[in-house]
ZABA-22782 format. One record per residue (C-alpha): residue in three letters; x, y, z; residue number from 0. Coordinates in steps of 0.5 Angstrom, whole numbers, padded with zeros to 4 digits. Layout:
<rs>
+---------+-------+-------+-------+-----+
| residuo |     u |     v |     w | num |
+---------+-------+-------+-------+-----+
|     ALA |     X |     Y |     Z | NUM |
...
+---------+-------+-------+-------+-----+
</rs>
This chain:
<rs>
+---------+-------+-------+-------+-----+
| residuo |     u |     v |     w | num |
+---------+-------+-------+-------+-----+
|     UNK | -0037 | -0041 | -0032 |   0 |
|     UNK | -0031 | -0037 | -0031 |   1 |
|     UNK | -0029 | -0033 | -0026 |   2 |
|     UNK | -0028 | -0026 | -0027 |   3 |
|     UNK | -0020 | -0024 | -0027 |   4 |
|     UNK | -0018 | -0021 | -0021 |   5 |
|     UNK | -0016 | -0014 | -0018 |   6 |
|     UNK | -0009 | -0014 | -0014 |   7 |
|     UNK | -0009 | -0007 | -0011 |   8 |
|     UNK | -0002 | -0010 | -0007 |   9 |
|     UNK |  0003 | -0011 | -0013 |  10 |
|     UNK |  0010 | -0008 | -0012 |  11 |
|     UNK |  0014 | -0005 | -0019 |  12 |
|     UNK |  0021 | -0002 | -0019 |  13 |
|     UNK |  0022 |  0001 | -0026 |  14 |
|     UNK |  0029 |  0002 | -0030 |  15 |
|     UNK |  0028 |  0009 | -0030 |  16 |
|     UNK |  0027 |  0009 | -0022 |  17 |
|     UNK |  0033 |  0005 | -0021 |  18 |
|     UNK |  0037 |  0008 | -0026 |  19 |
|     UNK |  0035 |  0015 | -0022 |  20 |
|     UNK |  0036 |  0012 | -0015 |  21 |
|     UNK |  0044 |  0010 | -0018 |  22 |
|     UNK |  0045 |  0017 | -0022 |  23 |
|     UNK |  0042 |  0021 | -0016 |  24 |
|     UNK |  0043 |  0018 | -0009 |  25 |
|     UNK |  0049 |  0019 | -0007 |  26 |
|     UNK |  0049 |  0025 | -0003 |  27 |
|     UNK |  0043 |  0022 |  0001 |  28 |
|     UNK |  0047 |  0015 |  0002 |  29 |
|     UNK |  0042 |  0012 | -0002 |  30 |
|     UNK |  0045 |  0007 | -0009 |  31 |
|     UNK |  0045 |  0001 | -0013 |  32 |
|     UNK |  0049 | -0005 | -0013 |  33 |
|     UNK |  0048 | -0008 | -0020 |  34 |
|     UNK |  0053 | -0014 | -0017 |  35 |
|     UNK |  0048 | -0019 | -0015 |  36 |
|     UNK |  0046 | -0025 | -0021 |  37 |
|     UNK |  0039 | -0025 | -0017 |  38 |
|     UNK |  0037 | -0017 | -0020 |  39 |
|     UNK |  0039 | -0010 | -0017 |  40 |
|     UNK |  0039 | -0008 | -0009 |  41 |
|     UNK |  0037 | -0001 | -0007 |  42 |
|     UNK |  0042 |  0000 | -0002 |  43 |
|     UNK |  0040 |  0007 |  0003 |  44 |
|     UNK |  0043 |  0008 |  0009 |  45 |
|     UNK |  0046 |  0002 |  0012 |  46 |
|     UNK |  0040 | -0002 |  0010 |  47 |
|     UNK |  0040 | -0006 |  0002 |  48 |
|     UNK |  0034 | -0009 |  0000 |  49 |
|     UNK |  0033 | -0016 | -0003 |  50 |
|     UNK |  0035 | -0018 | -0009 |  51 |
|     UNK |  0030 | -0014 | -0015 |  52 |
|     UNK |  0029 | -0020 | -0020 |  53 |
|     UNK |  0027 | -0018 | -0027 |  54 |
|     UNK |  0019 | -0019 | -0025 |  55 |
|     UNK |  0020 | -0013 | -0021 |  56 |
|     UNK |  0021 | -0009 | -0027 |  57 |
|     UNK |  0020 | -0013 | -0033 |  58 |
|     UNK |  0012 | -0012 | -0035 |  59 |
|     UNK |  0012 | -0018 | -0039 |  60 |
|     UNK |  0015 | -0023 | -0034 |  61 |
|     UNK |  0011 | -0019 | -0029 |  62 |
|     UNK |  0003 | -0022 | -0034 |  63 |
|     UNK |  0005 | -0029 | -0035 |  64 |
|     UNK |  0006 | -0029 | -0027 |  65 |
|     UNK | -0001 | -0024 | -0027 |  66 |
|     UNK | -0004 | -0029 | -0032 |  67 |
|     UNK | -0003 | -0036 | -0028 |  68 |
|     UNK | -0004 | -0032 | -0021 |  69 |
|     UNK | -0011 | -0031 | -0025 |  70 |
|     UNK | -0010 | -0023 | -0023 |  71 |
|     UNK | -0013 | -0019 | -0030 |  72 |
|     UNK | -0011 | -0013 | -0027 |  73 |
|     UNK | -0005 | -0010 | -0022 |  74 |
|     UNK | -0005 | -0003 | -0018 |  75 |
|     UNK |  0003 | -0002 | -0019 |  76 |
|     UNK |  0006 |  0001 | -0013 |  77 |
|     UNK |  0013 |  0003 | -0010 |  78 |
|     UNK |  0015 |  0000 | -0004 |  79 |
|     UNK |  0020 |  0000 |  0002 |  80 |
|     UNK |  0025 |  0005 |  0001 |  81 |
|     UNK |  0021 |  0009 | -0002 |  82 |
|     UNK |  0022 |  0016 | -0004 |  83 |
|     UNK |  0023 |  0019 |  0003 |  84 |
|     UNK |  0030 |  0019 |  0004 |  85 |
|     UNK |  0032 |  0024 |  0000 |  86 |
|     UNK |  0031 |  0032 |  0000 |  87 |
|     UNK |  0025 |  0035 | -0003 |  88 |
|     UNK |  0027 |  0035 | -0010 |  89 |
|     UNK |  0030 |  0029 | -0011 |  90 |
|     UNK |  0024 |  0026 | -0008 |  91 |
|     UNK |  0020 |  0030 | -0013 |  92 |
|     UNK |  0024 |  0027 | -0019 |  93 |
|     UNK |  0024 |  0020 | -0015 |  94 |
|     UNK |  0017 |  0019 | -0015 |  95 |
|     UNK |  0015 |  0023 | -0022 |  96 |
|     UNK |  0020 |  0017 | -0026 |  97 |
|     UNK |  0016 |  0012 | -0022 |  98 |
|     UNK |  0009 |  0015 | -0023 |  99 |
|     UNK |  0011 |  0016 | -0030 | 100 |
|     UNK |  0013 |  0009 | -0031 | 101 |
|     UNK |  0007 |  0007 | -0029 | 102 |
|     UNK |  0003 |  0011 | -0033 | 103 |
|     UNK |  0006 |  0008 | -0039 | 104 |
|     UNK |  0005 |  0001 | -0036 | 105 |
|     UNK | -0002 |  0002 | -0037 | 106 |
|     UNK | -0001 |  0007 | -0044 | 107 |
|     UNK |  0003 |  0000 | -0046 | 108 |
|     UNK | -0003 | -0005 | -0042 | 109 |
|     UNK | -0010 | -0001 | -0041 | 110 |
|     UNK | -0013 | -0007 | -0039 | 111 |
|     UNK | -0008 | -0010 | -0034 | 112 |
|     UNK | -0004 | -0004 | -0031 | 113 |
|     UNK | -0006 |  0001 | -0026 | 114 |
|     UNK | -0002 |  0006 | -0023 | 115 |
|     UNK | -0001 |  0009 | -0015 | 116 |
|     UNK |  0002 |  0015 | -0015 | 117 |
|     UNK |  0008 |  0016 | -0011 | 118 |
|     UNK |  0009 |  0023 | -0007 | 119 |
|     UNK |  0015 |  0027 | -0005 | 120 |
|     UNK |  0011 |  0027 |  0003 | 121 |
|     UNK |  0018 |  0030 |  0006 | 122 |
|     UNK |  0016 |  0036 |  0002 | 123 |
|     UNK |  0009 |  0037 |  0003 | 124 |
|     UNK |  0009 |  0043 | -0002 | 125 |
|     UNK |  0012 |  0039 | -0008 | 126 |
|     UNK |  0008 |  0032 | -0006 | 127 |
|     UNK |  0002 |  0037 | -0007 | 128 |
|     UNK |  0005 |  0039 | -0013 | 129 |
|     UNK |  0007 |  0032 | -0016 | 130 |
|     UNK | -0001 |  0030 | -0014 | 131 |
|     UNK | -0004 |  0034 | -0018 | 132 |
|     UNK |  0001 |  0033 | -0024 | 133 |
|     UNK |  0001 |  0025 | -0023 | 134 |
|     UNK | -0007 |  0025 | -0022 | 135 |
|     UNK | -0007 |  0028 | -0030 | 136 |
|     UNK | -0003 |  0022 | -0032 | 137 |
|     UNK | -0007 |  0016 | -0035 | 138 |
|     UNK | -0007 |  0010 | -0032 | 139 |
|     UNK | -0006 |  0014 | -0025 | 140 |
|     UNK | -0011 |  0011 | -0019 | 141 |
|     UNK | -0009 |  0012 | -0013 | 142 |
|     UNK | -0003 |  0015 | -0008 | 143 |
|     UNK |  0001 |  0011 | -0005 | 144 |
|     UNK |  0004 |  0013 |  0002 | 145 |
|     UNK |  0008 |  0010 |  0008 | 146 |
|     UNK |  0005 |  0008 |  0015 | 147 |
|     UNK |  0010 |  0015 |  0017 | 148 |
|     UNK |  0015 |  0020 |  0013 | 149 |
|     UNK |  0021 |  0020 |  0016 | 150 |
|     UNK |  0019 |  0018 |  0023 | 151 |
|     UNK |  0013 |  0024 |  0023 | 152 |
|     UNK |  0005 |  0020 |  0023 | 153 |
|     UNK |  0001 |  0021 |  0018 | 154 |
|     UNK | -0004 |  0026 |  0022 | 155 |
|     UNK |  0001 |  0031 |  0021 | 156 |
|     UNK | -0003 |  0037 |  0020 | 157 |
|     UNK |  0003 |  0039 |  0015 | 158 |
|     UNK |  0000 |  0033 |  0012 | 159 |
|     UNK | -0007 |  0034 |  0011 | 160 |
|     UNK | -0008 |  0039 |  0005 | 161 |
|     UNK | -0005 |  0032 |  0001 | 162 |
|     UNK | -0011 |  0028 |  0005 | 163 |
|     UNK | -0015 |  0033 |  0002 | 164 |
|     UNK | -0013 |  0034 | -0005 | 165 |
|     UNK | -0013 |  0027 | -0006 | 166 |
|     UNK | -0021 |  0026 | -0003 | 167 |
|     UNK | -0022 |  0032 | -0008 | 168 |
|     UNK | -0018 |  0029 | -0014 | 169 |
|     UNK | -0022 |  0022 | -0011 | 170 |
|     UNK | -0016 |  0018 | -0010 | 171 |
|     UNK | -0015 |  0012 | -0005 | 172 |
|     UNK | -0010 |  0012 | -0001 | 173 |
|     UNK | -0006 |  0006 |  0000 | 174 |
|     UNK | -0001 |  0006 |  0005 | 175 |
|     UNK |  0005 |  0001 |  0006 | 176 |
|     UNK |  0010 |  0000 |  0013 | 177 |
|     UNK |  0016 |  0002 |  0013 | 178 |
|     UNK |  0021 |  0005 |  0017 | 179 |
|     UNK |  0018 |  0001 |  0023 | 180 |
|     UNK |  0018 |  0002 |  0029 | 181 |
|     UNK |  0022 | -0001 |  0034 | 182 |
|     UNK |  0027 | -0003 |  0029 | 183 |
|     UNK |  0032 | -0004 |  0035 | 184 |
|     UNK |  0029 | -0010 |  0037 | 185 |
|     UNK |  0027 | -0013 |  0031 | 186 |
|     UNK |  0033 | -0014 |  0027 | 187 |
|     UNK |  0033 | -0022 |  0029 | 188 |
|     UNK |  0030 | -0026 |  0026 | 189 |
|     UNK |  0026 | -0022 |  0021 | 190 |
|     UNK |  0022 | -0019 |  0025 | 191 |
|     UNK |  0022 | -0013 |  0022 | 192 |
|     UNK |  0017 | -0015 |  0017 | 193 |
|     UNK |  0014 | -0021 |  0021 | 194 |
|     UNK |  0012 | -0017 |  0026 | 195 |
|     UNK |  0014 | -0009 |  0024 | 196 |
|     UNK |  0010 | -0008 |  0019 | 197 |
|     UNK |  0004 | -0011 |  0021 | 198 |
|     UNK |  0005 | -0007 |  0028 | 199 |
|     UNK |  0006 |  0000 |  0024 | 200 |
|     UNK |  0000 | -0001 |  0020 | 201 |
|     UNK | -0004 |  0000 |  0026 | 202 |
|     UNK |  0000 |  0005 |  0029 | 203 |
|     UNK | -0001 |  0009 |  0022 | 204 |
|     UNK | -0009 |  0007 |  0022 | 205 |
|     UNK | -0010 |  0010 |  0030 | 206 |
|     UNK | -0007 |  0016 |  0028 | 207 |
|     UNK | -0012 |  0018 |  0023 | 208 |
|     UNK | -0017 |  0016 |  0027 | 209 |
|     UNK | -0015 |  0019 |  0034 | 210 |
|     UNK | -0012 |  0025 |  0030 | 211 |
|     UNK | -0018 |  0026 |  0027 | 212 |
|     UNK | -0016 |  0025 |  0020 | 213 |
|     UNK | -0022 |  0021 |  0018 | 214 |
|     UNK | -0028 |  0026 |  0021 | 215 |
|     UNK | -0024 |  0032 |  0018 | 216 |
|     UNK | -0024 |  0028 |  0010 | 217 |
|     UNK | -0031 |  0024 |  0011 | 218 |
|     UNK | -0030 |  0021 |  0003 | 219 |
|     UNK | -0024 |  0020 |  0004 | 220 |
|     UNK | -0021 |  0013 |  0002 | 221 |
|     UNK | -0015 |  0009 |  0006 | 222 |
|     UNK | -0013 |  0002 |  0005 | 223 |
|     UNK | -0009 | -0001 |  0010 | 224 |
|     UNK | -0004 | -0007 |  0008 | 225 |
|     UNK | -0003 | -0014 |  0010 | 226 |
|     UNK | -0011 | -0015 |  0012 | 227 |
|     UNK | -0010 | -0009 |  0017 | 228 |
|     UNK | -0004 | -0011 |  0020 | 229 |
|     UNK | -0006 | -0012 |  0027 | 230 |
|     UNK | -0010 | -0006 |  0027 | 231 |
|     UNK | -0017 | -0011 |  0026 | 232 |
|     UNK | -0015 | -0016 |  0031 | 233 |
|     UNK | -0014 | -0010 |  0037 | 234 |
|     UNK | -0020 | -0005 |  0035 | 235 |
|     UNK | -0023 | -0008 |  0043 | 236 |
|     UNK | -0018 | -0005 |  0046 | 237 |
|     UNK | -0017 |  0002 |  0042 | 238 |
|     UNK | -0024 |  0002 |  0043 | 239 |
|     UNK | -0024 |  0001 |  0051 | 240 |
|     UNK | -0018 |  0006 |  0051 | 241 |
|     UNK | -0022 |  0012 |  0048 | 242 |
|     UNK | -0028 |  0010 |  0054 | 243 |
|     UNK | -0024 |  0011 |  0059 | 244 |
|     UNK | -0017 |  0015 |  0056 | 245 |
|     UNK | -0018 |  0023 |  0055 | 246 |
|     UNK | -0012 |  0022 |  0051 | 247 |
|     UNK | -0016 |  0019 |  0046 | 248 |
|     UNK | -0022 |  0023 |  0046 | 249 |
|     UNK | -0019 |  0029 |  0044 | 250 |
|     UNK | -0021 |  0029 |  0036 | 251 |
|     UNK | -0024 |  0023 |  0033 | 252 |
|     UNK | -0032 |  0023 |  0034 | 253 |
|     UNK | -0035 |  0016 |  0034 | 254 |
|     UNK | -0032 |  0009 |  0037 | 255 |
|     UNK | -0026 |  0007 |  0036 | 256 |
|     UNK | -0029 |  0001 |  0033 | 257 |
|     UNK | -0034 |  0005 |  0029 | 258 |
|     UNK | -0028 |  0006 |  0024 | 259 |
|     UNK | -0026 |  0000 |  0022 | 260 |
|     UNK | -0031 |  0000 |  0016 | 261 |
|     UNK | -0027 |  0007 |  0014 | 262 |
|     UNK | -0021 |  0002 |  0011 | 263 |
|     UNK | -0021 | -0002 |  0006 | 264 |
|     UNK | -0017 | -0008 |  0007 | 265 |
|     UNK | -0013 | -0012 |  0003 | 266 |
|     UNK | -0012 | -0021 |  0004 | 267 |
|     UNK | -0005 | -0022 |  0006 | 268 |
|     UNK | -0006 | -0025 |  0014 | 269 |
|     UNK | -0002 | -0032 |  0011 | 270 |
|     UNK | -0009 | -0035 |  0014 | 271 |
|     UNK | -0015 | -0037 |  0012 | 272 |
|     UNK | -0018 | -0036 |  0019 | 273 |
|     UNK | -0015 | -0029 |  0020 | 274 |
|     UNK | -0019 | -0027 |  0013 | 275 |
|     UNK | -0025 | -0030 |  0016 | 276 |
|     UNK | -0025 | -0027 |  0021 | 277 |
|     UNK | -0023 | -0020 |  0018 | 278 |
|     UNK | -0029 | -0021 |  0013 | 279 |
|     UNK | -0034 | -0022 |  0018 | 280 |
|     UNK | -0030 | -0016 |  0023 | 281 |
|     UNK | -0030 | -0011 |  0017 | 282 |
|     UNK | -0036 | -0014 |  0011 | 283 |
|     UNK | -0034 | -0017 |  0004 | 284 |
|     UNK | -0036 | -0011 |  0001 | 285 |
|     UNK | -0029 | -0008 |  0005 | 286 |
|     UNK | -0024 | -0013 |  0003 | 287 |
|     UNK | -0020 | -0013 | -0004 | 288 |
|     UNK | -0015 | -0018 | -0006 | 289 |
|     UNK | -0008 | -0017 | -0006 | 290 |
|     UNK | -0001 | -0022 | -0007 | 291 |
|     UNK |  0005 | -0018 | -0005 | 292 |
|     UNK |  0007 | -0019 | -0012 | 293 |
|     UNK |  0014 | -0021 | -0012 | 294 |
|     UNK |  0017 | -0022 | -0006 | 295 |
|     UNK |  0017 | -0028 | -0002 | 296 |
|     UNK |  0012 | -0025 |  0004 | 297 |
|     UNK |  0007 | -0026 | -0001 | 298 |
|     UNK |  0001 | -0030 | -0004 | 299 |
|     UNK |  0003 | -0033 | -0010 | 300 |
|     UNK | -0004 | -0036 | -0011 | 301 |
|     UNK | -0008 | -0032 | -0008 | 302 |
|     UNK | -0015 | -0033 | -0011 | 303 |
|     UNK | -0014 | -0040 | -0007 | 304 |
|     UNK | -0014 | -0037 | -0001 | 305 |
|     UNK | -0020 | -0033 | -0003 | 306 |
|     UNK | -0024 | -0039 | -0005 | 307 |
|     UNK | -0022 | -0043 |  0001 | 308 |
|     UNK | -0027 | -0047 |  0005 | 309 |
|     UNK | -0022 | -0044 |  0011 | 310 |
|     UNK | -0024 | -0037 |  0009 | 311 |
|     UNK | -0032 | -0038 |  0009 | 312 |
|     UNK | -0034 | -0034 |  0004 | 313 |
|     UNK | -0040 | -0035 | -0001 | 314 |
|     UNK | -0040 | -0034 | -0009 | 315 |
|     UNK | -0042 | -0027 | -0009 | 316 |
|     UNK | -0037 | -0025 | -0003 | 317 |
|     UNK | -0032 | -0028 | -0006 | 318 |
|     UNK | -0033 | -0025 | -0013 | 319 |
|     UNK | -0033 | -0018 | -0008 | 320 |
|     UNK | -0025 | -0019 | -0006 | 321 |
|     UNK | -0023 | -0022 | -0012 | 322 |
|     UNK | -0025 | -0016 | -0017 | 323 |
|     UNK | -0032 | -0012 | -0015 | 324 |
|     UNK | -0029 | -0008 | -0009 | 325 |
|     UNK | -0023 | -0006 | -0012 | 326 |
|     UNK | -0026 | -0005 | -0018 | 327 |
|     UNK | -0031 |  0001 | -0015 | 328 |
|     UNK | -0024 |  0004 | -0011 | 329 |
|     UNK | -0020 |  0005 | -0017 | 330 |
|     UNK | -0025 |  0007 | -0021 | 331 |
|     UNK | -0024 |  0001 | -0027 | 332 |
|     UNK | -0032 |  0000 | -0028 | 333 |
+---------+-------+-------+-------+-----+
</rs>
């Protein structure tokens, strides 16, 4: 018998509208696109250039036969690194409603395949509020997508939380990704600013929501760490340890530190199969999704392999919880 087509909630999509948004508007701000490139568009911000965008960043068509091989069904599309938060307020109000419109429009143009994650103006909390609300309204919109901080400001900003709270009202998973990392300066080399930098700042955006205590204030809501946790999974004995014996760490959260981790959902991304293991048997199967990175080379470009590995460890009914049935229920597609 097949096997059911899979969820990717970590697949990346840059639209034309954006693009052309980003090169009409990013001026003032540093920010622009250099269109010379014969691999695809760069989004130029600051001293900083993205890779190339090949077309299957942008073309939906492409972006199915890539999904189809994958065995991937459906695809929560999402922006990533740079992001919107570079630019002033209404700028990043415009940025994000011409993703999230795109993305409504993939899934008007593809309901069965596409799903879309709302990006949020965080730089301006009363517009994000306002862009949340009208993206929920979009169809196709079925999650909200952050960075691990906003322009250097953690996540348990008090500024931020009437996001958390519309978002849990609205029944909105939030799904976050590394960028702006910290410890730049010494990353640089090597590329470890997404080697190590990102799976870091994960952690550091989770323990924020724990410690500043985000996630007892907002019971119901729903948060979902990239890159199979980061390193946050792998270091919850000493964040755990550290809140017995640091009064620093005791001022907000309520429980054990450790008593959190089934908060999270989780995607696969860890490049080992022994890493996934450990993080089902950390975290449950009922807390792990699939995810590809799609379509940069940090990725997983057969992830349904890397679920079904004997390395992995994980039975049939397991398997078909991270392939589909955990995304499933978060994005509300039952």
């Amino acid at each position: 018998m097949a096997r059911p087509p899979g969820i990717d909630v970590h697949a990346h999509f840059f639209p034309e509208s954006f693009i052309r948004l980003v090169e009409e508007a990013g001026a003032p701000f540093g920010a622009g696109i250099d269109r010379g490139n014969p691999k695809g568009p760069v989004i130029m911000f600051g001293a900083s250039r993205t890779a190339p965008l090949e077309p299957r960043f942008i073309d939906l068509d492409l972006r199915l036969r890539s999904m189809n091989r994958q065995g991937v069904g459906v695809q929560a599309l999402s922006l990533t690194v740079p992001m919107v938060y570079w630019a002033d307020g209404p700028t990043g109000a415009r940025l994000s409603a011409a993703f999230n419109d795109a993305a409504s429009a993939a899934h008007v143009a593809y309901p069965d395949r596409f799903v879309g994650c709302a990006m949020l103006p965080m730089q301006d909390p009363p517009r994000a509020l306002e862009e949340l609300d009208r993206a929920a309204g979009l169809p196709g919109i079925r999650g909200v997508y952050m960075g691990t901080n906003v322009g250097g400001r953690e996540l348990s900003d008090p500024e931020f939380l009437p996001i958390f709270e519309r978002a849990t009202a609205l029944r909105l998973p939030v799904l976050l990704h590394p960028l702006r990392v910290v410890g730049a300066e010494r990353l640089q080399p090597f590329y470890l600013g997404n080697l190590l930098g990102n799976p870091f700042d994960t952690a550091i955006a989770a323990a924020h929501l724990v410690f500043g205590g985000v996630l007892d204030r907002l019971p119901k809501l729903e948060v979902c760490l990239p890159h199979a946790g980061g390193a946050l999974p792998y270091l919850h004995g000493r964040l755990r340890h550290g809140q017995r014996v640091r009064p620093e760490a005791q001022k907000r959260a309520k429980k054990p530190f450790s008593s959190y981790l089934r908060r999270f959902t989780y995607d696969i991304i860890s490049h080992d199969p022994g890493a996934l293991r450990y993080l089902v048997a950390t975290v449950g199967a009922d807390r792990v999704m699939l995810g590809t990175d799609f379509c940069f080379d940090m990725g997983y470009d057969r992830p349904r392999a890397v679920i079904e590995s004997k390395a992995a460890g994980l039975n049939r009914k397991d398997q078909d919880r991270v392939v589909r049935d955990n995304a499933a229920r978060l994005l509300r597609l039952r």
